[in-house]
C-alpha positions in Angstrom: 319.0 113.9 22.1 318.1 116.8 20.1 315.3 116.6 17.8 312.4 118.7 16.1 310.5 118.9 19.0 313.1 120.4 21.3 315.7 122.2 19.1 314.9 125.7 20.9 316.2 124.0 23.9 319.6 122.6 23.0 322.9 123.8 22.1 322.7 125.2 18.3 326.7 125.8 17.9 327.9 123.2 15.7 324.9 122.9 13.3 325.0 123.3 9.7 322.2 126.6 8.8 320.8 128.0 6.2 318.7 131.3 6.6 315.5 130.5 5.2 314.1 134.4 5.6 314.6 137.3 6.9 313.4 141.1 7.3 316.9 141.8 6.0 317.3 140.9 2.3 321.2 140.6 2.6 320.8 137.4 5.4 318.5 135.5 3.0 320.2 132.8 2.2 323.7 132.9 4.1 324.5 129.4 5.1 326.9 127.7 7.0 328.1 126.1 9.9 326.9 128.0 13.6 329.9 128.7 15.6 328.6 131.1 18.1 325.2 132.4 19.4 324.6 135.5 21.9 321.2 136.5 22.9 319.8 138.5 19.7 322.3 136.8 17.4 323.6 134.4 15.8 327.2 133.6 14.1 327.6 131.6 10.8 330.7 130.4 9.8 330.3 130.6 5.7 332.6 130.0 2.7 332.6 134.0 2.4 333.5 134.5 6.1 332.1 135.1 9.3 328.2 136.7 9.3 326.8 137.7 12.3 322.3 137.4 11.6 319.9 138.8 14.7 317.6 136.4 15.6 314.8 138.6 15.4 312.8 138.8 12.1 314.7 135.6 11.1 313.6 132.0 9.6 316.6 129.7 10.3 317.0 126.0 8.6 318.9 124.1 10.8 320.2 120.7 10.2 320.0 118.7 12.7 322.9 115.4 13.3 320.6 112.9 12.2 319.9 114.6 9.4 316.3 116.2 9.7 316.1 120.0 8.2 314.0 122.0 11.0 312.7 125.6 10.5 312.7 127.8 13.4 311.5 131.0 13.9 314.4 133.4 15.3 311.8 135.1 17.8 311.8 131.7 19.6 315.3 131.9 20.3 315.6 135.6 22.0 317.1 135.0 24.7 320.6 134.3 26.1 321.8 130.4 25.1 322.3 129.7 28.6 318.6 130.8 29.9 317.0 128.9 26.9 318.8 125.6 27.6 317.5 126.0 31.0 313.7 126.7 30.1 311.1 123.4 30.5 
């Protein structure tokens, strides 16, 4: 079960985000629904289109299926999806 203290390790597709900051002025703020995550990036389905955000230099607000809003720092998700839902 996903939850706050192991979000880095789970599958993030299909969560509702919101970037909370980023080095980037034009990602602050873009929110929507992930649909797709590579190593340095990830994709977010919003009302405007698709927006591809790096991970790097990037606060993401994730909202998680029960409900909880997490914060994660993108720097804690460098590195490929499938490594990172491998790591202990």
């Amino acid at each position: 079960m996903i939850s706050c203290q192991n979000v880095t390790r789970h599958e993030l597709i299909g969560l509702d985000v919101l970037v909370a900051g980023a080095t980037n002025p034009f990602h602050a703020g873009v929110s929507g629904h992930i649909i797709d995550e590579t190593r340095n990036l990830v994709v977010i389905q919003t009302l405007a289109g698709i927006k591809k955000v790096p991970k790097s230099g990037t606060i993401f607000r994730l909202c998680l299926p029960d409900n909880t809003l997490v914060e994660i720092h993108g720097s804690a998700l460098i590195l490929a999806p499938e490594k990172r839902l491998r790591r202990a």
